[in-house]
N, C-alpha and C positions, 0 to 999 in steps of 0.2 A: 773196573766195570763189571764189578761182580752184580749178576742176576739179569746183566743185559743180553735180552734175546739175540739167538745167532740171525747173521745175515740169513743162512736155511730156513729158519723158525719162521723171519716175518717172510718171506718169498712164500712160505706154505701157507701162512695165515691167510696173507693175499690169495693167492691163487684159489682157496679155497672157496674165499667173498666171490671172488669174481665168477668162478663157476654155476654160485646160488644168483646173484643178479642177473646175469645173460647166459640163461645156458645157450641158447643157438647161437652165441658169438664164441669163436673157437679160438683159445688162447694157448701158448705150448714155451717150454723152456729153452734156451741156447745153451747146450754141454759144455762151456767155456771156463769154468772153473771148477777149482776140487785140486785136491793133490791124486796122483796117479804116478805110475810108475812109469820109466824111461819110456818102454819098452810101447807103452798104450799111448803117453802122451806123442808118440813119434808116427801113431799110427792114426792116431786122431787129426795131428797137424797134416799129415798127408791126405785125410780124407776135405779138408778144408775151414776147422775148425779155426778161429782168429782169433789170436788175444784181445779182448777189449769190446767185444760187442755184445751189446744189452741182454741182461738174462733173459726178459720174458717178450714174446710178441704176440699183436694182434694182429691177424692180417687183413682182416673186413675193415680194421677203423685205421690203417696204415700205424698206427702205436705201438713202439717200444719201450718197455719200459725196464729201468737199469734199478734192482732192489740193494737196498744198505743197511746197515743199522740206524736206529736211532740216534747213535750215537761214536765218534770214533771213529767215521767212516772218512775216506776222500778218493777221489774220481784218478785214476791212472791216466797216466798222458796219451795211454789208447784207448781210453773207453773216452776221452774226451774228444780225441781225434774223428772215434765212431759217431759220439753225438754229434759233433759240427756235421758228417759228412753225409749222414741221415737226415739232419735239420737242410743241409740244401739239398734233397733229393724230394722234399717237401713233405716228408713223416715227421712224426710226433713224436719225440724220445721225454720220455718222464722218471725223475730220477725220485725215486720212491724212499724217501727217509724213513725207514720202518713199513708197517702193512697201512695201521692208521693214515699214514703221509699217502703211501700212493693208491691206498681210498680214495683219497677225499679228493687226490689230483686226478683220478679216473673220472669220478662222477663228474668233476666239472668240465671233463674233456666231453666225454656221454651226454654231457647237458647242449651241448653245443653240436653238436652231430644233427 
């Protein structure tokens, strides 16, 4: 998968869009991935960090959304657990196949608001 952008690249790409189309909508990351050392991931899970909940949230439009690659990517049995358990709490989880992908699923979420 040489030249395919990292799951970082399109989360930034995104984040960037979305900032230029709604700025007074206020969107922010979940620190739940990254490698880290013993020592910080032990202090992160004690502060209540969770494995498996969507990197990015809106919280004006109840929408989370879970960013991936293009390509090569698949959902963990706790990010899938998270979306079931968000999708009945009556939020929006969008899993964003690259920045293009959760574009195009923002605007039609936005189009419907």
């Amino acid at each position: 998968m040489k030249g395919l952008a990292s799951e970082h690249a399109e989360q930034v790409t995104f984040v960037q869009w979305f900032r230029r189309q709604h700025p007074s909508v206020r969107i922010f990351a979940i620190p739940n991935g990254g490698q880290r050392n013993v020592v910080v991931a032990g202090k992160m899970k004690a502060e209540g960090v969770s494995r498996g909940v969507p990197d990015l949230y809106v919280p004006a439009w109840g929408l989370w959304i879970e960013m991936k690659r293009t390509k090569g990517w698949a959902l963990s049995p706790e990010q899938r657990d998270w979306i079931g358990y968000l999708g009945g709490l009556g939020h929006t989880v969008i899993v964003g196949k690259g920045a293009d992908d959760a574009i195009r699923q923002v605007q039609a979420f936005a189009s419907r608001l």
